[in-house]
ROVO-132459 format. One line per field, with one value per residue (C-alpha): residue in one letter; x negated, y negated, z. Coordinates in nm, 4 decimals, always signed. Layout:
# residues N
residuo <- (A, ...)
X <- (X, ...)
Y <- (Y, ...)
Z <- (Z, ...)
//
This chain:
# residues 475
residuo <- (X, X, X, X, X, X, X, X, X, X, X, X, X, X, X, X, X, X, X, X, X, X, X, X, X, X, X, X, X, X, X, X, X, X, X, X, X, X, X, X, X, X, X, X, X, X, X, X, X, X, X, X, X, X, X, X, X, X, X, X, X, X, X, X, X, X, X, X, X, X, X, X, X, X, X, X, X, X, X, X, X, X, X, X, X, X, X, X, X, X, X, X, X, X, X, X, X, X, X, X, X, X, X, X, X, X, X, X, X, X, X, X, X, X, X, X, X, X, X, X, X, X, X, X, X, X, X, X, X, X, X, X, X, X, X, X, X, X, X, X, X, X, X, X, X, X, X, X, X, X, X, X, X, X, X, X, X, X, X, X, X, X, X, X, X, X, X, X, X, X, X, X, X, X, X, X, X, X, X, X, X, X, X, X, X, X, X, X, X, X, X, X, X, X, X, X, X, X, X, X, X, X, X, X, X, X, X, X, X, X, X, X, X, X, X, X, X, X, X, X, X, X, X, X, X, X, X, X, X, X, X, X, X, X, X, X, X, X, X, X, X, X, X, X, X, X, X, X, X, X, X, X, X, X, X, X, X, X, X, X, X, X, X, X, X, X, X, X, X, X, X, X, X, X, X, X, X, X, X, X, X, X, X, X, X, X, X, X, X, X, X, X, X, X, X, X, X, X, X, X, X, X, X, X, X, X, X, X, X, X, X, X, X, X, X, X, X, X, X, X, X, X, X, X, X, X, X, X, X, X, X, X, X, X, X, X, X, X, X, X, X, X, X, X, X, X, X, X, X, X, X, X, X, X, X, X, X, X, X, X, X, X, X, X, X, X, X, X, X, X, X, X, X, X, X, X, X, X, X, X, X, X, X, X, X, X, X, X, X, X, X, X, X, X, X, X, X, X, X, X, X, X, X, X, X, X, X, X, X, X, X, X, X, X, X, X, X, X, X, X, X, X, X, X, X, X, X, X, X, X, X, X, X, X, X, X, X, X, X, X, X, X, X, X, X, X, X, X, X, X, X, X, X, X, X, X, X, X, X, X, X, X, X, X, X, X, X, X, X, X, X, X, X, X, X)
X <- (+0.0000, -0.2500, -0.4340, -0.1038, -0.0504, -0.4050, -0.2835, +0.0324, -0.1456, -0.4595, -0.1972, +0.0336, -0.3385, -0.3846, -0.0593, -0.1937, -0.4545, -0.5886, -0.6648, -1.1231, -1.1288, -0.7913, -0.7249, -0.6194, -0.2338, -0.2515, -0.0895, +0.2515, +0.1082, +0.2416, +0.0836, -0.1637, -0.2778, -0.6704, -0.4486, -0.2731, -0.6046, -0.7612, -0.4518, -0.5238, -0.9215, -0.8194, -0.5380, -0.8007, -1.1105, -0.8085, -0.7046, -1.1093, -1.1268, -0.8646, -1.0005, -1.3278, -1.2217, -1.0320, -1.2795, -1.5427, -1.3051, -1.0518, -0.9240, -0.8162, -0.6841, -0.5064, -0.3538, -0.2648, -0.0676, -0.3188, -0.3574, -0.6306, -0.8754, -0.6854, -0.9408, -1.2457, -1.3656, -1.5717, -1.9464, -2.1212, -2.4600, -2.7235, -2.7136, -2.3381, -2.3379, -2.5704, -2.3703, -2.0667, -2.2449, -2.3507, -1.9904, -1.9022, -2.1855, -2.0932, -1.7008, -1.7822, -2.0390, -1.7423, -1.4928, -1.7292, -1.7473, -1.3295, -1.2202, -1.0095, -0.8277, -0.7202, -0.4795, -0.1390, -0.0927, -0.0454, -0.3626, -0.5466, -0.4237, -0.4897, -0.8336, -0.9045, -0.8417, -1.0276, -1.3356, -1.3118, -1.2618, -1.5694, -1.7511, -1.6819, -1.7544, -2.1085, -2.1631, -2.0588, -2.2991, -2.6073, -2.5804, -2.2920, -2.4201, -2.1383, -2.2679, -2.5874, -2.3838, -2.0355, -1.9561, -1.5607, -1.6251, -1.7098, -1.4555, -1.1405, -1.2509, -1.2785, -0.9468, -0.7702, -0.8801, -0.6608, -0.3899, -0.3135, -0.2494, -0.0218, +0.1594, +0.3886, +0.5577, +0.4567, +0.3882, +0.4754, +0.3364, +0.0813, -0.0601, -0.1075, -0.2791, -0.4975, -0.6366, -0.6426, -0.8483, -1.0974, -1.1691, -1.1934, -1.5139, -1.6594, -1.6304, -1.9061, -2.1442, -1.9880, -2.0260, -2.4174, -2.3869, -2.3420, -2.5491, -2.8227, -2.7526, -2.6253, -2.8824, -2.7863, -2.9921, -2.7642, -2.4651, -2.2569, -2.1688, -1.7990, -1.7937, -2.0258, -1.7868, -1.4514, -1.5716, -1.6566, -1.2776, -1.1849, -1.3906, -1.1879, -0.8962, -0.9250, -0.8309, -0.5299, -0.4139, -0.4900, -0.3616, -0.0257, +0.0051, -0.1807, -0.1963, +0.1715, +0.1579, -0.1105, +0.1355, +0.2616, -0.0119, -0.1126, -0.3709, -0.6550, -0.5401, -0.4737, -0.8490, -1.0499, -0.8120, -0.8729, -1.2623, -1.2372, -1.0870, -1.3467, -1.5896, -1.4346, -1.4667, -1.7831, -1.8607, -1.6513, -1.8295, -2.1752, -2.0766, -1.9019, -2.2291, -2.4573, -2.2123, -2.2242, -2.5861, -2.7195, -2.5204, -2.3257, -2.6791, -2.8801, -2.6678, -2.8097, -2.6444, -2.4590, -2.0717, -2.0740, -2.2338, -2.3771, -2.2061, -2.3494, -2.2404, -1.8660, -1.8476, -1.9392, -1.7073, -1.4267, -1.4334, -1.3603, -1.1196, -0.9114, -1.0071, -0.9700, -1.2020, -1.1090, -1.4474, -1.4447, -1.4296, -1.1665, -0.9629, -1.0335, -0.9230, -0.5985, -0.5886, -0.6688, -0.3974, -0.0977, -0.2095, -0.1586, +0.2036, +0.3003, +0.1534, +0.3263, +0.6687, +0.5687, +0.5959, +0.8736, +1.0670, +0.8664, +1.0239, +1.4065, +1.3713, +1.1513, +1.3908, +1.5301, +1.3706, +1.2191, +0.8467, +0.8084, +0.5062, +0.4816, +0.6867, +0.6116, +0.7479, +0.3420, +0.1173, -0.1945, -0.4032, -0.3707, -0.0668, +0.0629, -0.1119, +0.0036, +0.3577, +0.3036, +0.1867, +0.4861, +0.7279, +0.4703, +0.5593, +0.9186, +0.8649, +0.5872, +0.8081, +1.0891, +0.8435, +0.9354, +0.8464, +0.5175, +0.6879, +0.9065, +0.7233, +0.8305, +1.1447, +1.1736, +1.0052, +1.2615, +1.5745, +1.3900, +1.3769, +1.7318, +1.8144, +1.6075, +1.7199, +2.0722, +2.0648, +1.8871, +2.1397, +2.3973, +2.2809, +2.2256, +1.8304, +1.6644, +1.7562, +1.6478, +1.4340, +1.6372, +1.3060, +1.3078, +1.0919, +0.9771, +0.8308, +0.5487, +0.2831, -0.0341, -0.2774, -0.5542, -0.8196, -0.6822, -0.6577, -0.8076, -0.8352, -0.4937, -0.1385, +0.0433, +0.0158, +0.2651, +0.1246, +0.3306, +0.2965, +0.1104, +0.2005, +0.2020, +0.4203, +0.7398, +1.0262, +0.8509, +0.8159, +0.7102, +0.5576, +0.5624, +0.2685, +0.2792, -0.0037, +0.0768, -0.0607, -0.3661, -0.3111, -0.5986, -0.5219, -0.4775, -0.1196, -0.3368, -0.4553, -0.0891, +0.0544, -0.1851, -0.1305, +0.3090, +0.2695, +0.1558, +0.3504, +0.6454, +1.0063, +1.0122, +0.6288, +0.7467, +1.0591, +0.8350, +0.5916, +0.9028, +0.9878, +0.6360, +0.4994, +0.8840, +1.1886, +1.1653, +0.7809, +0.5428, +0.7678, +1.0308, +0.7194, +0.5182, +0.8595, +0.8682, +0.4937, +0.4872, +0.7536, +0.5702, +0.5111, +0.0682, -0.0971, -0.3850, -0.1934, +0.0167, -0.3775, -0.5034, -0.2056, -0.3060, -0.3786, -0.3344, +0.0251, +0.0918, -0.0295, +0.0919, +0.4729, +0.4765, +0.4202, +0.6254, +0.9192, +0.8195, +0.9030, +1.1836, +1.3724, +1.3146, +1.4615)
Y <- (+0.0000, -0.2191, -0.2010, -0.2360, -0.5580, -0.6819, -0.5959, -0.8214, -1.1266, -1.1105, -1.0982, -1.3761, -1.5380, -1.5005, -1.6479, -2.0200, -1.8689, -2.0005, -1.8090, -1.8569, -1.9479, -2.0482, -2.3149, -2.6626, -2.6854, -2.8099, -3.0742, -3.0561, -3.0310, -2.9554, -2.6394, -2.6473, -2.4136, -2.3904, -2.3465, -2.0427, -1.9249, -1.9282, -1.7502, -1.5030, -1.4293, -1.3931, -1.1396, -0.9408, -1.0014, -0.8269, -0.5559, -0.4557, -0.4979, -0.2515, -0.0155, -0.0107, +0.0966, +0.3582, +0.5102, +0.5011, +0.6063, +0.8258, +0.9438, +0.6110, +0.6082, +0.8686, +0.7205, +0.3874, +0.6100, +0.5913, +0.9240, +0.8774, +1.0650, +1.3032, +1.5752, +1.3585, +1.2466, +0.9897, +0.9932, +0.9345, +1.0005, +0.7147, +0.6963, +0.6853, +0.3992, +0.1757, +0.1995, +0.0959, -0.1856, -0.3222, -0.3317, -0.5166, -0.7760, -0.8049, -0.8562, -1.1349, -1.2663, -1.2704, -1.3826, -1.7357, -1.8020, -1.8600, -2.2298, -2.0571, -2.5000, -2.4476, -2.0970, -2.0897, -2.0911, -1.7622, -1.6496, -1.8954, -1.6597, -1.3385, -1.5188, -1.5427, -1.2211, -1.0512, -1.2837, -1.1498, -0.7928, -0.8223, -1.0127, -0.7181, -0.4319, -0.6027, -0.6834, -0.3393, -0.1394, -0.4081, -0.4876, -0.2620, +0.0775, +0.2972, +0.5170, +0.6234, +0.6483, +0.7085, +1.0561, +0.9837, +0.8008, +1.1177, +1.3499, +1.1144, +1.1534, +1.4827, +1.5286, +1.2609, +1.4193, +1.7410, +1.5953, +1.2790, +1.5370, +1.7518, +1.5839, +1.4272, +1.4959, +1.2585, +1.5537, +1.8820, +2.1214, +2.2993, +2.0217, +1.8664, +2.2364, +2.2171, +1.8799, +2.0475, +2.3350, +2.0687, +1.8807, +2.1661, +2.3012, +1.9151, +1.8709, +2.1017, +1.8522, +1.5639, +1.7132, +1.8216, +1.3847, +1.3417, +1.5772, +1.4066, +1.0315, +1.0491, +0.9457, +1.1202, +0.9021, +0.6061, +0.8201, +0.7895, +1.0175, +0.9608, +0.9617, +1.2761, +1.4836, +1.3440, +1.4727, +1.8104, +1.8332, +1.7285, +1.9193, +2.2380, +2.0486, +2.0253, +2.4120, +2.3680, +2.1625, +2.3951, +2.6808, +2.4640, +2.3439, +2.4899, +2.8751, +2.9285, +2.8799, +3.0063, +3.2053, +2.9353, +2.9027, +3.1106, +3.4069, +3.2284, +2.9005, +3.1647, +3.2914, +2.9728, +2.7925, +3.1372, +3.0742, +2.7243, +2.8238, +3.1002, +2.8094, +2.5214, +2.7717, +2.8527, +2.4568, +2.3819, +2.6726, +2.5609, +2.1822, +2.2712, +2.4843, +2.1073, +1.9128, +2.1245, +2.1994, +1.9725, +1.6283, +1.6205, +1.7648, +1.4478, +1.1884, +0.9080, +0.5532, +0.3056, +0.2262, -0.1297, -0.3029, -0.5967, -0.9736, -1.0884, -0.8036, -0.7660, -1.1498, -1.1040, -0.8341, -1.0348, -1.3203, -1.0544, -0.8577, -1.1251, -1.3671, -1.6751, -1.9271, -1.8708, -1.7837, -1.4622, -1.7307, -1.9449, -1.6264, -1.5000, -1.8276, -1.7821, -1.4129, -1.4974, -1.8049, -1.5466, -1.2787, -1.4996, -1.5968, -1.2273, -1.1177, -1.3936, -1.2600, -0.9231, -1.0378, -1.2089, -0.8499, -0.7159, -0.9270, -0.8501, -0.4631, -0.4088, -0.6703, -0.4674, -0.1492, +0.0488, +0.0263, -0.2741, -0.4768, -0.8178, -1.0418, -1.4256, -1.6967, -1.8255, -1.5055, -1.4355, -1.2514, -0.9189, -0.9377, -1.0061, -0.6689, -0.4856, -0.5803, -0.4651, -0.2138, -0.0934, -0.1990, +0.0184, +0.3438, +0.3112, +0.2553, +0.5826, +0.7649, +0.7820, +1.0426, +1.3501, +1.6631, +1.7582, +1.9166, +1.6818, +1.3641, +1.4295, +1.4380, +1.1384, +0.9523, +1.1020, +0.9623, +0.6157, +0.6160, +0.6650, +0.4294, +0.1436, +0.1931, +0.2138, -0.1474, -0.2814, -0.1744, -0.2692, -0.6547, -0.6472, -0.8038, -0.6925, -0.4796, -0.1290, +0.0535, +0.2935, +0.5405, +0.8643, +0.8081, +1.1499, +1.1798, +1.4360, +1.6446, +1.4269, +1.6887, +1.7872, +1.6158, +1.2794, +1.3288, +1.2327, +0.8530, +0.7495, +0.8297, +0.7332, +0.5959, +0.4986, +0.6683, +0.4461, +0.5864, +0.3912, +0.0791, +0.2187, +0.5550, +0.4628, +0.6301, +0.8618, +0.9014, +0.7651, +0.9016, +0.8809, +1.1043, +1.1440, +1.3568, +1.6396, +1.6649, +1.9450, +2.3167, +2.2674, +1.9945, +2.0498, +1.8957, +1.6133, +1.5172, +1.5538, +1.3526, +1.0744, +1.0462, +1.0942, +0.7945, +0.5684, +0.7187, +0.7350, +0.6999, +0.3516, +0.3554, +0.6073, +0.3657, +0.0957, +0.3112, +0.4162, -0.0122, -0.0576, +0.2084, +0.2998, +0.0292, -0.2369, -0.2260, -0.0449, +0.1419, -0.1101, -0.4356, -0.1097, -0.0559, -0.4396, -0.5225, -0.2031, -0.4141, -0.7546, -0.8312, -0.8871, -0.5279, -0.6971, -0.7768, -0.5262, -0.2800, -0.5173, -0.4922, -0.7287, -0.5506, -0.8280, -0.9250, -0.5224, -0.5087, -0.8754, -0.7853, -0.4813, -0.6016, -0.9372, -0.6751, -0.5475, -0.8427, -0.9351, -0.6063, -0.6963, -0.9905)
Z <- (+0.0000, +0.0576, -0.2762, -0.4383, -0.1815, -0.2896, -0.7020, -0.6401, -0.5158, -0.8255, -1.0460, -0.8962, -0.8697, -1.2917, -1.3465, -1.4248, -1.6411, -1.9913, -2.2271, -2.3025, -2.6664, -2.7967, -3.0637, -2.9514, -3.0098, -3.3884, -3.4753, -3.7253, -4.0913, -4.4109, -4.5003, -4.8455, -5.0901, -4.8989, -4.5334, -4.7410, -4.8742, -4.5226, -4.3689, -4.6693, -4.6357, -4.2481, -4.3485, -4.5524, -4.2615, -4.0151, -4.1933, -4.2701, -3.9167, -3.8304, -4.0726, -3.9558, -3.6606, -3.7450, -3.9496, -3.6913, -3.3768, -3.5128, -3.2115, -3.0974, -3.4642, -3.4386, -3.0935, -3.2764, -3.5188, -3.7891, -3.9405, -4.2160, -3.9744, -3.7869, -3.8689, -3.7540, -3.4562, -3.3086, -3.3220, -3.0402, -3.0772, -3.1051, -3.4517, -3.4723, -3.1833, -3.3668, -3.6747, -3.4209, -3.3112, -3.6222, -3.7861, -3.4760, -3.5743, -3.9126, -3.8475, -3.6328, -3.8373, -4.0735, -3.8594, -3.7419, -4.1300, -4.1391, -4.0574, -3.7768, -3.7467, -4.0798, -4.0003, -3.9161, -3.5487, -3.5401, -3.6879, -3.4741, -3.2028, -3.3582, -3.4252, -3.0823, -2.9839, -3.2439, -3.1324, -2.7746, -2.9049, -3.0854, -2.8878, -2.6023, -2.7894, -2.8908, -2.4749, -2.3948, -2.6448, -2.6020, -2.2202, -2.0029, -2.1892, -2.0644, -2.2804, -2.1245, -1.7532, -1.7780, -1.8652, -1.8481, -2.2242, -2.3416, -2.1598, -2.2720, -2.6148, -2.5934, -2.4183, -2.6313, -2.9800, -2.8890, -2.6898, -2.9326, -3.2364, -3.0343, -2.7755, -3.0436, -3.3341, -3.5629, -3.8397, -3.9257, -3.6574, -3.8739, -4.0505, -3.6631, -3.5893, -3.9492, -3.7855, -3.4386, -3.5825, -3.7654, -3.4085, -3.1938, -3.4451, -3.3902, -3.0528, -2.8922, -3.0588, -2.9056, -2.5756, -2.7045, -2.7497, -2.3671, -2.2382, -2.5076, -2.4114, -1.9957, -1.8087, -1.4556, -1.2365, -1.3795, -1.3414, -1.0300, -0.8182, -0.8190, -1.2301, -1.2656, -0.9839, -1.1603, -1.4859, -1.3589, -1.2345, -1.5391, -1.8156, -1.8582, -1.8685, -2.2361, -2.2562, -2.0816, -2.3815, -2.5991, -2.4139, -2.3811, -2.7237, -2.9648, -2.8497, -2.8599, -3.2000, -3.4147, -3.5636, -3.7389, -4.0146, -4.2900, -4.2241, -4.2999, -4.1513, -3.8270, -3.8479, -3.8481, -3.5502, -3.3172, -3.4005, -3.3552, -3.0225, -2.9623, -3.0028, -2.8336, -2.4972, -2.5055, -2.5469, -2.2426, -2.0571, -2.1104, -2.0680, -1.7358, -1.6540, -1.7053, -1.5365, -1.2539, -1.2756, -1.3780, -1.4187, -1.0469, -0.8197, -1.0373, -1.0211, -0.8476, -1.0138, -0.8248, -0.9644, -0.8928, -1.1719, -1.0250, -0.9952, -1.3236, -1.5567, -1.3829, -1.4606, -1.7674, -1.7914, -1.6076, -1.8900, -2.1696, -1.9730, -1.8950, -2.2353, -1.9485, -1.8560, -1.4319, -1.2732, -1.0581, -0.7135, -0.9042, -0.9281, -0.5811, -0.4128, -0.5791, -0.4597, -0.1615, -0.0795, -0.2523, -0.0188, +0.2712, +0.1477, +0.1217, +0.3931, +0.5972, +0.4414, +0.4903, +0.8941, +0.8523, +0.7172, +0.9823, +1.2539, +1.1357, +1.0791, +1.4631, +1.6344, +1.9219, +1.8241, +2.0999, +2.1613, +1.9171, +1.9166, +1.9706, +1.7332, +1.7899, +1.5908, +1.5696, +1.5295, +1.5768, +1.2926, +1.5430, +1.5920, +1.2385, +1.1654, +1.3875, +1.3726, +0.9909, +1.0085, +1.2662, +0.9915, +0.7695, +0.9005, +0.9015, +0.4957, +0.4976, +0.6889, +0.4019, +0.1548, -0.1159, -0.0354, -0.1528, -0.4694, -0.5053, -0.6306, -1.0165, -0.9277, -0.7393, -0.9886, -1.2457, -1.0550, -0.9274, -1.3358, -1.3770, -1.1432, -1.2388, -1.5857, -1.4988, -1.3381, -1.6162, -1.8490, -1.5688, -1.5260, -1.9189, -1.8175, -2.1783, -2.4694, -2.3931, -2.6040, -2.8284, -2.8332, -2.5657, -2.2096, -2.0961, -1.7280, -1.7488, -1.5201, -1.6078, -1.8417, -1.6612, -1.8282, -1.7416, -1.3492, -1.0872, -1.2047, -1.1098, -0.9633, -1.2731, -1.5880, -1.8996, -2.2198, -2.4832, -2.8537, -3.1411, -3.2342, -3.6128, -3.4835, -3.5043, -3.2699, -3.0483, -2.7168, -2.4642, -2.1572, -1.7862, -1.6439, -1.2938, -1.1283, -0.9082, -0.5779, -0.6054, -0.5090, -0.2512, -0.0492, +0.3273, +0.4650, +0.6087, +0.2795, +0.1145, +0.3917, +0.3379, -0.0182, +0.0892, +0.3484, +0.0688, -0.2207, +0.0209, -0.1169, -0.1967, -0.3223, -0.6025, -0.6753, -0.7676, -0.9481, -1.1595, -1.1989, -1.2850, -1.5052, -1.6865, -1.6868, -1.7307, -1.7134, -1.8828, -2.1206, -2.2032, -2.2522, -2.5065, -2.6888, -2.7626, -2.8077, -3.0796, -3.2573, -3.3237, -3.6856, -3.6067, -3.6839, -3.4975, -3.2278, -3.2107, -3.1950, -2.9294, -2.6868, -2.4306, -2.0963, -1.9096, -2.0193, -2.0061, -1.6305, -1.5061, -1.6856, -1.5062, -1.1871, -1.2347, -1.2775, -0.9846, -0.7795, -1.0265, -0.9588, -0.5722, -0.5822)
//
């Protein structure tokens, strides 16, 4: 609760932000033949953009509901990295050639995001270098080129399993890419051990999806998937073997990348000019106002109740906490049972849904929400998550993964994670991840006429819309 509490009040802090970057409001022209040819040569500069991309990450292609390179996937090696970086450099190089005063207004916006998208992906490769100590770059891709071919039906089943078949004989040498370019004394600890959890999680998807029906294809088709199987093991196996031998004993790197690079990081994250103490301040001065409501609710629901602390009009710090925290447990007290959390989420759902549509708040989106068990390769990171489909993938699902709690937890553990994640915890997970959050503010953003845009879904709108529901479903 109280990293959601601390969530609330950075994002009520980012609400006055401005966006690093962006075009001067222009002032009302006529529009002239060179504005049209500038819109134009940006038009072309965009679409290059987005199809360099997908060439050279076709799993995140395939995800965007691009399906050129469904067979491919990405290359990760150093070679294949360099070549990354250098399209980045030339797009941009590109990109600072365009009179970006002379677009339409809303190019000058899609300008500026492709600028910071750019400008990112060069900082990342040349200064962050996830890739030489963050293994979970490596296992999503892995996961995702599977999972994003089968989990919907966005073609017939055994052309998805022809292209399932293609990246399954690829991907042991995108895992011998890891094991090549990791260096486990930058690794941490907590990424190397997440990783190992995960790894084998990849043959649960194809044990779930693909297995079931091999039967489907021709003979030959049949032959090559079951060795691409055989293979795709035996990869998992001996990358399972490293991680555990080798990767998790060695790693030695610290997770916190230092003040300079998470600033750094910060500005592109957010595309605002707010300094990381700008942004704190504000974070800081919201989380006093909630807190300070949080006692007041505190005051009316203890008032008379046996064995209450003390509830002054004037607090002190102590006794604010305490007095929340009292209020606390009646909220933690209120929990699923420990197989029961998909379900709860299911009807919170329902029910949030339901008063949308009641109150008539925003048009619904007229494409199916499924809640899900979270595939194994993605947990461990986080409770929940809203897996909208490609913007260019029109009319499938959505979905709602909620992780179940592991087989071997003790009850202390489960009741930990149930105190948090109590009753009303779930509700708002359900408000914030489904409707009208995450799901419903996907639907909509899939539908805006910008490809660009559309690509480069802003996470910051995604996660600040989601939470402002929160607190508008609340109220």
């Amino acid at each position: 609760m109280r990293q959601h509490l601390l969530a609330l009040a950075l994002v009520a802090a980012l609400g006055g932000c401005q966006q690093a970057d962006s075009p001067s409001q222009p002032q009302a022209t006529t529009a002239t033949a060179s504005d049209a040819a500038v819109d134009a040569s940006f038009a072309d500069l965009s679409k290059r953009a987005l199809d360099t991309w997908f060439q050279l990450s076709p799993v995140t292609a395939t995800q965007i509901g691009d399906h050129r390179h469904d067979s491919e996937i990405d290359d990760l090696s150093k070679a294949g990295q360099q070549k990354s970086l250098q399209a980045s450099k030339d797009l941009l190089a590109e990109l600072d050639r365009i009179d970006v005063a002379r677009l339409s207004r809303e190019n000058q916006v899609d300008a500026s995001i492709l600028r910071n998208q750019l400008r990112q992906d060069i900082w990342t490769a040349e200064v962050l270098q996830s890739s030489q100590w963050d293994p979970q770059m490596y296992n999503s891709v892995a996961g995702s080129a599977i999972y994003g071919l089968m989990a919907r039906e966005f073609a017939p089943l055994p052309d998805r399993l022809k292209s399932a078949t293609a990246r399954m004989e690829k991907l042991p040498a995108l895992f011998a890419q890891a094991r090549e370019n990791l260096d486990p004394a930058r690794v941490p600890k907590v990424h190397a051990e997440t990783v190992a959890r995960q790894n084998k999680g990849i043959l649960s998807i194809v044990e779930t999806f693909i297995v079931p029906h091999v039967g489907e294809l021709e003979a030959a088709d049949q032959q090559r998937l079951r060795a691409a199987i055989d293979g795709l093991t035996k990869a998992v196996n001996e990358h399972q073997a490293w991680l555990d031998g080798t990767l998790v004993p060695n790693a030695k790197g610290e997770f916190r990348i230092g003040a300079e690079k998470y600033d750094q990081k910060l500005t592109f994250a957010l595309n605002s000019s707010l300094s990381r103490q700008e942004i704190g301040e504000r974070a800081r001065g919201e989380l006093k106002r909630v807190r300070e409501t949080m006692y007041g609710i505190a005051r009316e629901v203890l008032k008379d109740k046996p064995g209450a602390p003390a509830l002054p009009d004037a607090p002190t710090d102590d006794q604010q906490q305490k007095a929340i925290e009292a209020a606390l447990e009646l909220a933690y007290a209120e929990k699923p049972a420990r197989d029961k959390v998909v379900d709860d989420a299911r009807a919170a759902l329902d029910q949030s849904t339901a008063f949308v549509r009641e109150h008539d708040l925003m048009t619904l989106p007229d494409a199916p929400v499924d809640i899900i068990l979270m595939p194994e390769f993605q947990r461990g990171v986080a409770v929940a998550y809203c897996d909208s489909p490609g913007p260019l993938d029109k009319n499938l699902k959505t979905f709602y993964a909620v992780s179940p709690i592991p087989d071997d937890w003790t009850d202390k553990q489960v009741d930990s994670f149930l105190r948090e994640y109590n009753s009303r915890m779930i509700h708002l997970l359900s408000i914030h991840e489904g409707t009208p959050g995450h799901y419903l503010e996907g639907w909509h953003s899939a539908k805006f006429p910008s490809t660009l845009r559309a690509v480069l879904r802003s996470g910051l709108f995604a996660e600040g819309w989601a939470v402002y529901t929160e607190r508008m479903m609340q109220e």
